[in-house]
BALOBA-1460 file (C-alpha; in Angstrom, 3 decimals):
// residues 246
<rec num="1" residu="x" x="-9.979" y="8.768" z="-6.636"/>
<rec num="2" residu="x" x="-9.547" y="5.572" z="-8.285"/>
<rec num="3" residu="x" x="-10.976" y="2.166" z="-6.571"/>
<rec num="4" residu="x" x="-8.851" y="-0.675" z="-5.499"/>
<rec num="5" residu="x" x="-8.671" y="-3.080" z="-8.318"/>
<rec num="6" residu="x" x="-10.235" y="-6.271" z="-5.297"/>
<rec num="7" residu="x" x="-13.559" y="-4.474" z="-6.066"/>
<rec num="8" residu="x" x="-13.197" y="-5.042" z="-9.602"/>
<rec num="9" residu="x" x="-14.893" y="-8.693" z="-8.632"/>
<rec num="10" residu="x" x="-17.830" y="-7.129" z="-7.006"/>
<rec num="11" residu="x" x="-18.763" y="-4.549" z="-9.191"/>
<rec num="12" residu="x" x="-18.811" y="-7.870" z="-11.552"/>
<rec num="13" residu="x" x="-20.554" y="-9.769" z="-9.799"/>
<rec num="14" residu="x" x="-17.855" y="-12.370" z="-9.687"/>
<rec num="15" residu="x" x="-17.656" y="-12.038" z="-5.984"/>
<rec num="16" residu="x" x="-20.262" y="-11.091" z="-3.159"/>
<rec num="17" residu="x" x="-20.351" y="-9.130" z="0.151"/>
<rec num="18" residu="x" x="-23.162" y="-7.896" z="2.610"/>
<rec num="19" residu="x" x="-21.228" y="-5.262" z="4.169"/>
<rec num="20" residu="x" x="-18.260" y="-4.204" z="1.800"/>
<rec num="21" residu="x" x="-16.771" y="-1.359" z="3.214"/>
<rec num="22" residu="x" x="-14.344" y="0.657" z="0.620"/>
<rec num="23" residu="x" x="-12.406" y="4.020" z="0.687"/>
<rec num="24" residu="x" x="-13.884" y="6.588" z="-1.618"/>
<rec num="25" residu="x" x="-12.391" y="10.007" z="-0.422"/>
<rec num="26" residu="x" x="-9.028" y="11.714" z="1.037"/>
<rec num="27" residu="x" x="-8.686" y="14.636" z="2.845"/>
<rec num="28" residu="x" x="-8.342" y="17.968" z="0.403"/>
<rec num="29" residu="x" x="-6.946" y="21.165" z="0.700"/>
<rec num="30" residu="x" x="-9.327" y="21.992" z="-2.259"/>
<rec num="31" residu="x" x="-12.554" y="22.238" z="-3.187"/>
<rec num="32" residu="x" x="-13.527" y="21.944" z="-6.576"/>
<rec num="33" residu="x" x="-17.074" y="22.334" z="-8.757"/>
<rec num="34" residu="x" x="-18.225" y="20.436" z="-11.023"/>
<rec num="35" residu="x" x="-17.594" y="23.308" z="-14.305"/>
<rec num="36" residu="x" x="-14.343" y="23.118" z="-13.670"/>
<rec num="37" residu="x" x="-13.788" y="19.904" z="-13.427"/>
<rec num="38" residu="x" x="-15.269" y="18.971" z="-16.860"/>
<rec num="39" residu="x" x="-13.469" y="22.264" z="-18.149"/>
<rec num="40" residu="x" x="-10.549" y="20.718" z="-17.544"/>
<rec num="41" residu="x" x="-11.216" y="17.250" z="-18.627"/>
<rec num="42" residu="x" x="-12.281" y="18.775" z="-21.971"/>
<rec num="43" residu="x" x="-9.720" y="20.581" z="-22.364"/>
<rec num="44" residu="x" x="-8.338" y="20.888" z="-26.619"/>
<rec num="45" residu="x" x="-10.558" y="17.592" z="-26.545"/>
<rec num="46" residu="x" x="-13.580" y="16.349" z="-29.106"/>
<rec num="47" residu="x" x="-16.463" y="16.019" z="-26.785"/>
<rec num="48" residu="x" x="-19.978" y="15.304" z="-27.093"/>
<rec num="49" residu="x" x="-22.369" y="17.435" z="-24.896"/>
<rec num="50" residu="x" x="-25.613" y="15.453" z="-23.908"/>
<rec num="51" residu="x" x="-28.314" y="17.306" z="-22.675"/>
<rec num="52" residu="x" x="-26.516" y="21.014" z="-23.252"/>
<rec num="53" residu="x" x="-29.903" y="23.043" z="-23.182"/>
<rec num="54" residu="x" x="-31.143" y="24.224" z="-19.780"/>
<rec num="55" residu="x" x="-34.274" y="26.129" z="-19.141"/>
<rec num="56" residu="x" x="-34.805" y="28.699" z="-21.236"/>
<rec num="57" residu="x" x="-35.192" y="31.489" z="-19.126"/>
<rec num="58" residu="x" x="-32.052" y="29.981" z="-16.860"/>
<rec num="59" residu="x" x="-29.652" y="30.163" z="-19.820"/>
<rec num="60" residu="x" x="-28.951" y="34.095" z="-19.947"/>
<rec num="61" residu="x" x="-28.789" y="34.236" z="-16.369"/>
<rec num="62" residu="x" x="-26.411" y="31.524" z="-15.944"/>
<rec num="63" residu="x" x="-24.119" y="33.408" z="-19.273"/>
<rec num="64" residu="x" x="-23.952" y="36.516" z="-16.696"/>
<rec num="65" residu="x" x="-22.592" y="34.452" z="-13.743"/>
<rec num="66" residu="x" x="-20.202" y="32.467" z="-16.053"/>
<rec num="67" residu="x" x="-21.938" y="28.845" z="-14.826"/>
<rec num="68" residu="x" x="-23.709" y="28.287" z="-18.002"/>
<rec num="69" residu="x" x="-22.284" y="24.631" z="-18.907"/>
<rec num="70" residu="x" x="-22.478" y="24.289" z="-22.971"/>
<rec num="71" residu="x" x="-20.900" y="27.905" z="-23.049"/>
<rec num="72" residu="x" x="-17.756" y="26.630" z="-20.875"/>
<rec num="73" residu="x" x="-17.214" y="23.493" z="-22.520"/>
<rec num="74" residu="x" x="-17.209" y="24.790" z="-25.949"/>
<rec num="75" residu="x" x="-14.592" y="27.593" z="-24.660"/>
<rec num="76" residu="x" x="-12.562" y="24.633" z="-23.024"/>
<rec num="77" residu="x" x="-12.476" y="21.934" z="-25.802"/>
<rec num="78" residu="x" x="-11.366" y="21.773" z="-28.797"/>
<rec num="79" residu="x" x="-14.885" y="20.991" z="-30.567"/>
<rec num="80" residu="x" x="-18.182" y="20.946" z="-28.762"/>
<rec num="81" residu="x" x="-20.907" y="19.511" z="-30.297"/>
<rec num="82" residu="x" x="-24.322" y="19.965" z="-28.065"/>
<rec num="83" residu="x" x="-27.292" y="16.962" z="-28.303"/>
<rec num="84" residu="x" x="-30.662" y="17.534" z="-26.628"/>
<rec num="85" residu="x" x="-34.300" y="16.275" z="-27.381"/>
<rec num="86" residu="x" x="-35.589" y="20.065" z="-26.090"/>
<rec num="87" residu="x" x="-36.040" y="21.506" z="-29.769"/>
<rec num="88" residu="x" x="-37.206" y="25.214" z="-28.445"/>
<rec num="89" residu="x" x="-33.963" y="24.880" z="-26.172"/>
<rec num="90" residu="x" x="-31.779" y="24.012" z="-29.257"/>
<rec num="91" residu="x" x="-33.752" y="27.007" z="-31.524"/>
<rec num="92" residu="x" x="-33.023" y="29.478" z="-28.534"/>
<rec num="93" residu="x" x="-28.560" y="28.451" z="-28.550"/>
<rec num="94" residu="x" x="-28.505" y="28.308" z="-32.003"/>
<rec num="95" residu="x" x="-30.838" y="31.506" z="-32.892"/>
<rec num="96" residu="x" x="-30.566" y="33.287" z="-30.100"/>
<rec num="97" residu="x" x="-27.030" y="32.589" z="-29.126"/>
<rec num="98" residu="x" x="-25.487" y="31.831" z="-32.590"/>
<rec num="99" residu="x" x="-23.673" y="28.311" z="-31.177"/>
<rec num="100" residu="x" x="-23.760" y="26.387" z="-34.744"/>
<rec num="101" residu="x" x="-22.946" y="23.453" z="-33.447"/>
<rec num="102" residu="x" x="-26.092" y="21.933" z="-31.588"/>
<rec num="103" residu="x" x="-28.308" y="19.326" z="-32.748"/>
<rec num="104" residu="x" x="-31.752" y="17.911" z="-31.497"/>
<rec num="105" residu="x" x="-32.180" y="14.468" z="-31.437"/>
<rec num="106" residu="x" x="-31.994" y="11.205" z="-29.392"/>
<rec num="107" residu="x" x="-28.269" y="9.466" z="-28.901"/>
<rec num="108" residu="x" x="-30.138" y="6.437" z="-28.814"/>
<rec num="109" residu="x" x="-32.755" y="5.938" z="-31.381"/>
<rec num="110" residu="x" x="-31.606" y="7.873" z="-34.139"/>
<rec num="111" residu="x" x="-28.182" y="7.436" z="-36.492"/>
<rec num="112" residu="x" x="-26.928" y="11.075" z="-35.642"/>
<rec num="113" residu="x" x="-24.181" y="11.159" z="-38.512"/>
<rec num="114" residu="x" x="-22.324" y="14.330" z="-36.775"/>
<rec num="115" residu="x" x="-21.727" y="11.920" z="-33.994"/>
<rec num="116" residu="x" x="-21.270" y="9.017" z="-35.609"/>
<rec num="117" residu="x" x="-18.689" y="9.537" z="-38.483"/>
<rec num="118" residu="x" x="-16.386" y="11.240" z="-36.168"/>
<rec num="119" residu="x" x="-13.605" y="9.845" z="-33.351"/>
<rec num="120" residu="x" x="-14.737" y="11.646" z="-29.777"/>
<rec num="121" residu="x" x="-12.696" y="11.790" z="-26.833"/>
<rec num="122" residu="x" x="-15.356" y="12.730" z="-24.220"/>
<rec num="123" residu="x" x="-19.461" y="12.398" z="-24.317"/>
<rec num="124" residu="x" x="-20.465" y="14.293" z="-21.205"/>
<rec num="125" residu="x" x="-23.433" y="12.963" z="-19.383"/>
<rec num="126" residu="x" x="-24.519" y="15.937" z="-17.082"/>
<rec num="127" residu="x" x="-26.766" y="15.325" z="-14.667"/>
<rec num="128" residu="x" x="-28.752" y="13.170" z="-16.525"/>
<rec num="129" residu="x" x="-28.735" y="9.685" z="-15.234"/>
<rec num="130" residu="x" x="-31.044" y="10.700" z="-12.232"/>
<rec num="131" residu="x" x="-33.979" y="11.683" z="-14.491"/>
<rec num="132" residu="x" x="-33.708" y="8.633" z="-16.816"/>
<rec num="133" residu="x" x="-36.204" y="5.501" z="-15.960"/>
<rec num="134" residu="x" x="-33.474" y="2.696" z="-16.190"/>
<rec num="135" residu="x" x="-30.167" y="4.344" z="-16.096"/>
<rec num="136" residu="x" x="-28.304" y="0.672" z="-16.718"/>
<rec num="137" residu="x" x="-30.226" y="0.107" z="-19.975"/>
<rec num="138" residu="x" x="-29.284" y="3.394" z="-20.858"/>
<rec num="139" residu="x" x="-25.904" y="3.096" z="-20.445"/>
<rec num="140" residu="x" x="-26.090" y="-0.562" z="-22.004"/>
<rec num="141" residu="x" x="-27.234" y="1.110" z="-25.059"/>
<rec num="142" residu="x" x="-24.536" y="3.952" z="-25.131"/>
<rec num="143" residu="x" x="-22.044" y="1.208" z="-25.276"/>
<rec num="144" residu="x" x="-23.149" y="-1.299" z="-27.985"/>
<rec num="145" residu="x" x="-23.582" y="1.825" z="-30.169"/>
<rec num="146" residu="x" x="-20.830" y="3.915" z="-29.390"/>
<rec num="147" residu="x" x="-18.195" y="1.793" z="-28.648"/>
<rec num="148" residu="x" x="-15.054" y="2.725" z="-31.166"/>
<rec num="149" residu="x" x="-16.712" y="5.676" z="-31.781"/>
<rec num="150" residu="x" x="-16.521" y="7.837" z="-28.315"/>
<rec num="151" residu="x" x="-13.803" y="6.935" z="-25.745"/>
<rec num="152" residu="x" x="-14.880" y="7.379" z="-22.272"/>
<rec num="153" residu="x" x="-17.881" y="9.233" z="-20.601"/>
<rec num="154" residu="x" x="-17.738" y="11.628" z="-18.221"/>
<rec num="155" residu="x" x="-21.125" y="11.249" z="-15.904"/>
<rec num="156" residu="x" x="-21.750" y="13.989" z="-13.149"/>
<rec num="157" residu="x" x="-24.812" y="12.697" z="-10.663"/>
<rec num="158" residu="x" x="-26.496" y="14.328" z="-7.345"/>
<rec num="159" residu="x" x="-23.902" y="11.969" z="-4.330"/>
<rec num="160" residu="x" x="-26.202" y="10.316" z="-2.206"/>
<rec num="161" residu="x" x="-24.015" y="11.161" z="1.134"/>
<rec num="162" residu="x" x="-23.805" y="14.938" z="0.785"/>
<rec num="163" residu="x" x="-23.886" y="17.144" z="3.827"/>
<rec num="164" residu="x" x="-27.180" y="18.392" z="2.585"/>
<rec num="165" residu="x" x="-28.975" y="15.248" z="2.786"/>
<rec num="166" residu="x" x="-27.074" y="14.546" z="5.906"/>
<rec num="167" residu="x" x="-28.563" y="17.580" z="7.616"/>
<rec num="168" residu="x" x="-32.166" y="16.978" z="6.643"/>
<rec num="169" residu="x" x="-31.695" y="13.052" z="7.384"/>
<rec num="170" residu="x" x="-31.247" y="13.965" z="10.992"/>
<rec num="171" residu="x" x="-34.368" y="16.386" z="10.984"/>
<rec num="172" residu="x" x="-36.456" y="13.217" z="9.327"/>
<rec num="173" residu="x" x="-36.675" y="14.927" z="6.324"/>
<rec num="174" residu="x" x="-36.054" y="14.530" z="2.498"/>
<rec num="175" residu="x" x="-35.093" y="17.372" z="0.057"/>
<rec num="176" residu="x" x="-35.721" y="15.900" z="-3.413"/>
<rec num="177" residu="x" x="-35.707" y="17.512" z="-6.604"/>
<rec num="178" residu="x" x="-39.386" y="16.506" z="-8.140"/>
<rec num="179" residu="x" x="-38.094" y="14.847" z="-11.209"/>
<rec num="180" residu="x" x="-35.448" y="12.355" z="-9.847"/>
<rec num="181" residu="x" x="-35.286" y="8.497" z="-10.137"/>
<rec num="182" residu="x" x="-32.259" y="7.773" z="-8.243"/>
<rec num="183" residu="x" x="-29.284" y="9.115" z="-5.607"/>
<rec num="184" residu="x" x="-25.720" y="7.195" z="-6.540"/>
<rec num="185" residu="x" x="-22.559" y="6.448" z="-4.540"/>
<rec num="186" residu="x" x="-19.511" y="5.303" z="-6.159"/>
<rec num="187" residu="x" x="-20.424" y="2.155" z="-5.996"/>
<rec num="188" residu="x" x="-23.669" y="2.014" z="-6.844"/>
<rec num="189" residu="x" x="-22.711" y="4.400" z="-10.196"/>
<rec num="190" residu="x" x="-19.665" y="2.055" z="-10.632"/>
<rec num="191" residu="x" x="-22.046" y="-0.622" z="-10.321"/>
<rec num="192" residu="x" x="-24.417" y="0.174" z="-13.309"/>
<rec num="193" residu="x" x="-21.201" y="1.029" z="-15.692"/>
<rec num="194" residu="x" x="-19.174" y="-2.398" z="-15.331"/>
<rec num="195" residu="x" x="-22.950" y="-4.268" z="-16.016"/>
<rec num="196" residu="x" x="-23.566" y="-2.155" z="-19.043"/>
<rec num="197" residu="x" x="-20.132" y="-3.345" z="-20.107"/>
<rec num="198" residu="x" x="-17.607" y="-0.374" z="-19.593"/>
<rec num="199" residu="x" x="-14.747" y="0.436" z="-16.803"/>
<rec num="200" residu="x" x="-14.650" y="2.900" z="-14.475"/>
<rec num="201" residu="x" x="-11.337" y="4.643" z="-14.631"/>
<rec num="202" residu="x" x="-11.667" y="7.328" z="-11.797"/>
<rec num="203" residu="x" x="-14.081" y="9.575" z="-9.977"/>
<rec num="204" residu="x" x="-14.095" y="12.743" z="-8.102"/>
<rec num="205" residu="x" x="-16.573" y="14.541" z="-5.359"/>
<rec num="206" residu="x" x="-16.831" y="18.245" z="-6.189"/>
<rec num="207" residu="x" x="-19.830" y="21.022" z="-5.665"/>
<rec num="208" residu="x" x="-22.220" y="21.879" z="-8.308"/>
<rec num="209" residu="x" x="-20.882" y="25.547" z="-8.855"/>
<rec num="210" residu="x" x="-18.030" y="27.727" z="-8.518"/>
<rec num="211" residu="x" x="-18.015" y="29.979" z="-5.561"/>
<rec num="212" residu="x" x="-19.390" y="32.981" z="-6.225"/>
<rec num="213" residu="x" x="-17.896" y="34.986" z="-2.894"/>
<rec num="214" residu="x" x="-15.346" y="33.383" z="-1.810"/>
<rec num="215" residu="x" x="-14.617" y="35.950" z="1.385"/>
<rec num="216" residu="x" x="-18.292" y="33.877" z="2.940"/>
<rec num="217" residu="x" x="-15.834" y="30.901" z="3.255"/>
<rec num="218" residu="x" x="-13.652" y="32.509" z="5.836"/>
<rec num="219" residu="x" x="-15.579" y="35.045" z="7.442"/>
<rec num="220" residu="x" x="-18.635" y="33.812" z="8.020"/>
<rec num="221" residu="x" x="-19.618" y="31.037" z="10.462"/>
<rec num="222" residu="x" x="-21.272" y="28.696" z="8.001"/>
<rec num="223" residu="x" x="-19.108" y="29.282" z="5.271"/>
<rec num="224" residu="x" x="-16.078" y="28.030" z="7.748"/>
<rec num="225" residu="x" x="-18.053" y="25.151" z="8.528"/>
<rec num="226" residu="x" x="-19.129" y="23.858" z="4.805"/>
<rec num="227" residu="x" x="-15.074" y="25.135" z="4.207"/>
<rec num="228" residu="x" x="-13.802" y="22.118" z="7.216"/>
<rec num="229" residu="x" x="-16.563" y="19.439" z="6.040"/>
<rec num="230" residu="x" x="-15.957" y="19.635" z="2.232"/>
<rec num="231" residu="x" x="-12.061" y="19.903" z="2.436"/>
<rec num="232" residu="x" x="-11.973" y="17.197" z="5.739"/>
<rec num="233" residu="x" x="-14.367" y="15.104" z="4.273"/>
<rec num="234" residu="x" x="-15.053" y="15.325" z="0.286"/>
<rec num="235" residu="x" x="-17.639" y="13.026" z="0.125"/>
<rec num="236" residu="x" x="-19.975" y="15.284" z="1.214"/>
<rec num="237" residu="x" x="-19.910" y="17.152" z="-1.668"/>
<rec num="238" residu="x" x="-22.991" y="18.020" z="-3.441"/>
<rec num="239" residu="x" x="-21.682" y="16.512" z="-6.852"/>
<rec num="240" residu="x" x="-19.860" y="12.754" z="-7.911"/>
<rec num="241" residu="x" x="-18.148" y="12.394" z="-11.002"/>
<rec num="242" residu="x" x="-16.969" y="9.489" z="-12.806"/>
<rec num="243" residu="x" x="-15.043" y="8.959" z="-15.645"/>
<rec num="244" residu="x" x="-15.869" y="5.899" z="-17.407"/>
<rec num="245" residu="x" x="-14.062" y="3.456" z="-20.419"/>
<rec num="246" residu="x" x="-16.477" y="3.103" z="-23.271"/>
């Protein structure tokens, strides 16, 4: 999905509305997660993995069930070069795994000379925004030093308007993982990346995972349901996407 360049001048700031009401989803006759997605994105492309550890002990289980993230996207692209701050993470994938090419350190306050005397096509954001204090600043900062130097991000965020939060809205409830700062729409993601001085180029709603059975989908009651609301209506998706112009 793509937005219509009129909201160009909002996102701006150039022009102002109380009640803007935009299309962000079509009708789908698939549903798609959000490994695949970036699979393909990164596909026989130089990308930059931020934040490629996971918890330890969630790393092996996730290699077994094929949803490990770092393991895809260095299968996928044509060089995949990990960056986390979670040193006993990085120890474990490169001693314990044997993937070379992972570094600890922080994007933003350190000169990371892998990253920095290279051309990248892709730095992948995963599910990071959410966690970070003042995701604008952050992004701000991501584009005065890696402007020339990366070409587009690819950030992946919880969507605010997913059927889950739907269903416990209407129960007067909020499910909330612990350590989040934000939800985002498209807008309010698209929002944050003009004003830190990039350009949203297009953005997708997709679930978190692939399906692991996908028989439950068609047999089963609930799994026919979640099948009609996620195809009819993809903005209730668990996931949003957005690919983003450095």
């Amino acid at each position: 999905m793509e937005f219509d360049k009129s909201v160009q001048n909002y996102l701006s700031g150039l022009d102002f509305s109380s009640g803007l009401v935009l299309d962000i989803a079509k009708k789908e006759n698939s549903i798609f997660d959000r490994i695949s997605i970036l699979e393909s994105l990164s596909k026989d492309k130089k990308i930059i993995h931020l934040g490629c550890c996971d918890h330890i002990p969630l790393i092996q289980k996730k290699i077994k069930n094929n949803t490990w993230l770092h393991g895809r996207l260095c299968k996928s692209s044509k060089r995949c070069i990990g960056i986390d701050i979670n040193e006993d993470g990085v120890n474990f994938i490169k001693n314990n795994l044997g993937f070379g090419d992972v570094l600890c350190g922080d994007i933003i306050e350190e000169d990371i000379n892998s990253i920095t005397e290279e051309h990248w096509d892709y730095m992948v954001l995963g599910e990071i925004l959410e966690h970070v204090d003042n995701p604008g600043l952050f992004l701000s900062s991501i584009q005065s030093k890696y402007h020339g130097i990366v070409d587009r991000l690819v950030i992946t965020v919880p969507n605010a308007f997913s059927y889950q939060n739907i269903r416990y809205t209407f129960s007067n409830k909020e499910c909330i993982n612990t350590d989040h700062r934000y939800w985002f729409t498209p807008y309010t993601l698209a929002k944050i990346v003009t004003l830190a001085g990039m350009q949203v180029e297009k953005f997708f709603f997709c679930i978190p995972f692939p399906r692991s059975n996908g028989l439950f989908h068609y047999i089963h009651p609930k799994g026919r349901f979640l099948d009609f609301i996620y195809k009819h209506y993809p903005s209730t998706r668990q996931t949003l996407v957005m690919v983003v112009v450095i």
